[in-house]
N, C-alpha and C positions, 0 to 999 in steps of 0.2 A: 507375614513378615513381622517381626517383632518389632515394637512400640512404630509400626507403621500407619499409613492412613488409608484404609480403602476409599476411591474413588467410587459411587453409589451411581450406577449407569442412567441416570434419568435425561441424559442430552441427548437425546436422537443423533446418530450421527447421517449426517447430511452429504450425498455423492453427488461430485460435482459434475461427475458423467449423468448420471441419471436424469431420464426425462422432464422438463418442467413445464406445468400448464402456459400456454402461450394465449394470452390475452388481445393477442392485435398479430399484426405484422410489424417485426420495428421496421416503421418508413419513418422517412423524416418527412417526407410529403403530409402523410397524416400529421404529424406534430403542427406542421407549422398550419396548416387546413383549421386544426383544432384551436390553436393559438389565435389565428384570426375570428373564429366565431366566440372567441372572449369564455373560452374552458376556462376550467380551472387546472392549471399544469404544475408538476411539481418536478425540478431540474436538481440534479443531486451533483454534485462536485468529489468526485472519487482519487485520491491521492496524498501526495506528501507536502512537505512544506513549501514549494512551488504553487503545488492548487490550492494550498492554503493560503499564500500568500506572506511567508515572512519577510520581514523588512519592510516592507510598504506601511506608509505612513496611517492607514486606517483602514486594514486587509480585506474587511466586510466591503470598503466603499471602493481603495485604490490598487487594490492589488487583482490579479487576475479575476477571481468570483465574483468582485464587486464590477470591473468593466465588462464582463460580461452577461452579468444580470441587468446591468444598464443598457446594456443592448437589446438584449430580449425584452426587455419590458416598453424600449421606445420602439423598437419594430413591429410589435403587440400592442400596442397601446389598449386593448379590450381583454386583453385576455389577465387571469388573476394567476399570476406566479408563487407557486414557493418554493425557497431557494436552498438545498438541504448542505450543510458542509460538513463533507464525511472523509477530509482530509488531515492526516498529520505528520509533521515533519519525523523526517529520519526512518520512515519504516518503508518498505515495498509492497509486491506483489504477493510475497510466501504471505505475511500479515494480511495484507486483502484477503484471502482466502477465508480467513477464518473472521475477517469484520462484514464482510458482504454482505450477510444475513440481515444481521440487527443494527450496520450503519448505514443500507441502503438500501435494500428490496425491501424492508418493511416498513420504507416510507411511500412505497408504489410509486415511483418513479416514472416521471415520461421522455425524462432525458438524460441520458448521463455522459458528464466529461470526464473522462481516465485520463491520469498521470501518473506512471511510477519509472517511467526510464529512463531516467536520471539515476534515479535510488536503486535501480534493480542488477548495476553493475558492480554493486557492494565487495561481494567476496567470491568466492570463488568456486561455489555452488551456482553457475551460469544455466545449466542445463535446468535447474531443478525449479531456479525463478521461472523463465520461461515457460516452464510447465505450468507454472501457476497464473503466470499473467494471460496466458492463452485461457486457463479455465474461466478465469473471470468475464473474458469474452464469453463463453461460451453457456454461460451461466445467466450473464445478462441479456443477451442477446436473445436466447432462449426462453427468459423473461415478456417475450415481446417489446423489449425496451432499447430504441436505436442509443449508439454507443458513436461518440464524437474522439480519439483517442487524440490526447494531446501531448506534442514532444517537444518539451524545453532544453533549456542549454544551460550551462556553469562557464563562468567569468573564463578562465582556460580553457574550456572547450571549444569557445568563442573566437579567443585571440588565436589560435591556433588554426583554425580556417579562416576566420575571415582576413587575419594579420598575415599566417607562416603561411598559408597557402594550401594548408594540409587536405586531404579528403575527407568528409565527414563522415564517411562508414570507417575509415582509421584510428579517428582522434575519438567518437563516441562509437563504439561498435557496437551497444546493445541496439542502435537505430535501426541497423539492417536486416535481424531476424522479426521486430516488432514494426517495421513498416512494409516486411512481405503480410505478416496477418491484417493489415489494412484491407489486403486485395484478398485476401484468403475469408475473411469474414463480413468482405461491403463495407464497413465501417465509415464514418467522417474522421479525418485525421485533423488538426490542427496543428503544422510543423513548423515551429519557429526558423528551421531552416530553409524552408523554402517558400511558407505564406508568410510571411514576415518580412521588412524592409531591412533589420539588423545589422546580418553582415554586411549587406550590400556600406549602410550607413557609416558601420563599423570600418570598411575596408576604404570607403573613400572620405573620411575624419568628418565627416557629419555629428556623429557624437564620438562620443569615448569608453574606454572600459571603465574607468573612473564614472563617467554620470551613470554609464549602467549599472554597476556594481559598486558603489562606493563605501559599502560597508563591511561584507565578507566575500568571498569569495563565489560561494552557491547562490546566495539571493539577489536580487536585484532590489533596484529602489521602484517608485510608482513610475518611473519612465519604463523602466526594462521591463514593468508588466503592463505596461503599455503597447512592449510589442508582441509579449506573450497574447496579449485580450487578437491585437492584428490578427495572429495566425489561428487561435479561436474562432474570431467571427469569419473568416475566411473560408475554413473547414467550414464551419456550420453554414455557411449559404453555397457553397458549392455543393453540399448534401444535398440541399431543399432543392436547388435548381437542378440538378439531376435526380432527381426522384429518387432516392440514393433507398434501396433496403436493404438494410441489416440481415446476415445469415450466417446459420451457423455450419460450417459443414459437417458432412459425416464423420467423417475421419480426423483428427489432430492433424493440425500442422507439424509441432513439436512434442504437442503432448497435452495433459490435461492430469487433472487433481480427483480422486476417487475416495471412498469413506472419508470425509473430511468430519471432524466432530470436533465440538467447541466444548468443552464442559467448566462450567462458570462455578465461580469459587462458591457459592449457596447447594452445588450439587457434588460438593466435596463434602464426605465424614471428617470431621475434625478427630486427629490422634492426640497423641501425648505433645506439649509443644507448640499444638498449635490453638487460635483462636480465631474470630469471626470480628471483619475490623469494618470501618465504614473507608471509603480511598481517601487519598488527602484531596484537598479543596485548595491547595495552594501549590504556584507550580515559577516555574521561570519563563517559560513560553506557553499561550493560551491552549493550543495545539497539544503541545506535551500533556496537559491536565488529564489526569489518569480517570477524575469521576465523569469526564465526557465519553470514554470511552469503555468501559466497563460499572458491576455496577454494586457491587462487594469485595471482597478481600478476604482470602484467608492468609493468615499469616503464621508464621514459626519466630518461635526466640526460646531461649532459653539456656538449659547445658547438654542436655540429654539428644542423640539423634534421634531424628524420626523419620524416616523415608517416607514420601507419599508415593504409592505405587498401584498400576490399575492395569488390565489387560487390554489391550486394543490394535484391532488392526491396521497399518499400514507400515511405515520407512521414514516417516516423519514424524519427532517427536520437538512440541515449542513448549515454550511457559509466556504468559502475558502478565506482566503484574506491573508493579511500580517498586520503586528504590528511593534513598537518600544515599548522602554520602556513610551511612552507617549501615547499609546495606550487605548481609551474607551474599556466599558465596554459593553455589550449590552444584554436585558431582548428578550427572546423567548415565544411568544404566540402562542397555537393551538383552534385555535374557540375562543379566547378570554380571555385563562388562562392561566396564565405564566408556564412555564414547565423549564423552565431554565433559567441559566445566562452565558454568552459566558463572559470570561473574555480572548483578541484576544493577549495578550502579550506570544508569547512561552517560554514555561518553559524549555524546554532543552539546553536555550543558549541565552546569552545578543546578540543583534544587531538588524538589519533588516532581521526578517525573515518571512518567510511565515508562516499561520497560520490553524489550523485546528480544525472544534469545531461541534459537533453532537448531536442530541436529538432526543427522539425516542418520540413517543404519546404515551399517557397511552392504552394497551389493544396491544398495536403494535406485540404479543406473538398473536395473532389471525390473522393474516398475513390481518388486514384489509383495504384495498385501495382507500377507500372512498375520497372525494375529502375533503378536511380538505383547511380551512384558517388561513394561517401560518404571523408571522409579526417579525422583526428583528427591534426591538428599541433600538437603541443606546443612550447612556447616557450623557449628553452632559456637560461638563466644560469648554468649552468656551477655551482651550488649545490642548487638544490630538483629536485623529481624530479617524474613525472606518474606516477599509480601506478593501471592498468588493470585493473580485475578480470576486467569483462566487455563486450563491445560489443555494445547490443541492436538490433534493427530489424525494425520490423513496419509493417501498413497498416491506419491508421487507416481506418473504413470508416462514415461516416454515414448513417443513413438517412437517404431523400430528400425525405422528407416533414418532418423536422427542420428548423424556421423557426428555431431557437436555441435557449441552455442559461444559465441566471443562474449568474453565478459570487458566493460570499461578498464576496471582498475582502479576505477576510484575507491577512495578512503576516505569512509566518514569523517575522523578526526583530522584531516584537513580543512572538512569548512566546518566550524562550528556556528552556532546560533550567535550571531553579536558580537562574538567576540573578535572581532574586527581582523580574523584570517584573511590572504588575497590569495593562496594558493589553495 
């Protein structure tokens, strides 16, 4: 392709079907066995701005991760913790897919809490998250790593059952396809709707939507993860006390994720256009910081197009990079027909933040893995820049007995970071 960038295949790509050495059994029996003989354990926190903990007053200490690393360290009191936080706001499960790797199996992990179902009823590829959040299970699990899955709530999801009265498989509907893989994979769940005192509190004015939420709409304050840490530790001793193991079945539930490959902006040929940048170091949320989660840059500015284009198999093609507000624009090709337009500026929040943008191929509901040639053109004005961390692609793969998946309908641009939305 002229003044193009060939992609240089050095990223293994990684099937998330594929076998994985299994170093234990994930039991939680063993964990907590090993915790009491004063191991050394390392608990990884997997998720979005919930298991990060935005709005809490000092997220490390008072926000979800921090009460419940407080917990585990006083129920241990022998045992040596380290606490990994491989959570960031605004992204899902499709994104786990491709951070899994290098923000948490390669810190060997003995425990991990998932959170994305909140975030994973975004848009309106329901089927396709699904697939992804099942692989993750399936991946960690496989791991030998037992897997606690955690399901929060948003300020409206809230008032609507515990206020309107509504059903909670209604008002949140990704609940009910990601609390059958509870029982489909053993797992520990921690479910704010039912280990948790909330609504009950919520319905009879013990507290308010206001002390819970008093600042946006999606995050709570240190009380509301207060009752998040509740349904946490709740999952998690209910696991221990039933000798709960972790498994993975043979078969998908819904589905699972196959050639998955990450290739990181250092394993990109720079074309005409582009350059090799360091990420930015300054952000508007801690979480958004683009150098925590990647760990170069290739970037495009200038006048001239230059398409980055690389062949690979699967029906999923992302970009992972970061933006400002002077952020290009960029058109997505499969075989040669545009299927989208990445516009890399994040809508959850003014600054430098990191960026996330997905596109599936038409037919992608046939789980088909064909080798497809994918190209990311950037749009050039000769001012803003398109800034690449990483180009991901894998094959979504559904099971075939899957009739369909409810997605929420939430909208990101509803709750923004701070900026003091209630709806």
């Amino acid at each position: 392709m002229k003044n193009g960038v060939t992609v240089i295949a050095l990223a293994v790509a990684m099937s998330a079907a594929a076998a994985l050495p299994v170093h234990g059994a994930a039991s939680f029996a063993e964990f907590d066995a090993r915790a009491k003989a004063g191991e050394r354990l390392t608990v990884a926190y997997f998720g979005c701005s919930l298991m990060w903990s935005a709005n809490a007053t000092e997220p490390n200490l008072t926000g979800f991760r921090g009460q419940m690393s407080h917990y585990l360290e006083s129920k241990y009191p022998n045992a040596h913790f380290r606490f990994v936080d491989a959570a960031i706001g605004g992204t899902g499960a499709m994104l786990g897919v491709f951070r899994l790797d290098r923000d948490v199996l390669s810190k060997k992990p003995d425990l991990v809490f998932m959170d994305f179902v909140c975030n994973d009823g975004w848009d309106a590829k329901a089927l396709a998250t699904t697939c992804c959040y099942e692989s993750l299970l399936r991946r960690i699990i496989g791991s030998g790593v037992p897997v606690v899955q955690t399901f929060f709530t948003f300020r409206e999801w809230a008032r609507r059952i515990a206020v309107d009265g509504e059903p909670e498989e209604t008002v949140h509907k990704r609940i009910a396809p990601y609390r059958q893989l509870v029982g489909a994979y053993s797992t520990g769940v921690g479910d704010v709707y039912r280990d948790s005192p909330l609504l009950s509190d919520l319905k009879g004015g013990k507290v308010s939507l206001e002390e819970v939420w008093p600042i946006d709409g999606g995050h709570p304050c240190d009380l509301g993860y207060r009752y998040f840490a509740d349904a946490g530790i709740r999952g998690f001793e209910r696991a221990v006390a039933g000798g709960l193991v972790c498994r993975v079945p043979e078969k998908p539930v819904f589905g699972t994720v196959a050639n998955v490959s990450r290739r990181d902006a250092e394993t990109l040929n720079c074309g005409e256009g582009w350059h090799r940048a360091l990420t930015y170091r300054t952000s508007l949320w801690y979480d958004g910081l683009s150098s925590r989660w990647m760990d170069g840059i290739l970037a495009f500015s200038g006048n001239v197009r230059s398409p980055l284009s690389l062949k690979a198999k699967g029906n999923l093609f992302a970009v992972f990079g970061e933006a400002d507000e002077k952020a290009l624009t960029a058109e997505v090709l499969c075989n040669g027909k545009k299927i989208a337009d990445f516009n890399a500026y994040h809508r959850a929040g003014k600054g430098r933040l990191f960026f996330w943008r997905d596109a599936l191929a038409d037919g992608w509901e046939c789980g088909d893995g064909t080798e497809r040639e994918w190209a990311l053109d950037p749009v050039p004005d000769g001012v803003g820049e398109f800034r690449v961390g990483a180009i991901c692609t894998a094959t979504v793969v559904p099971s075939c007995e899957l009739k369909g998946d409810a997605a929420s309908g939430f909208d990101i641009d509803k709750i923004d970071h701070g900026r003091g939305q209630k709806e």
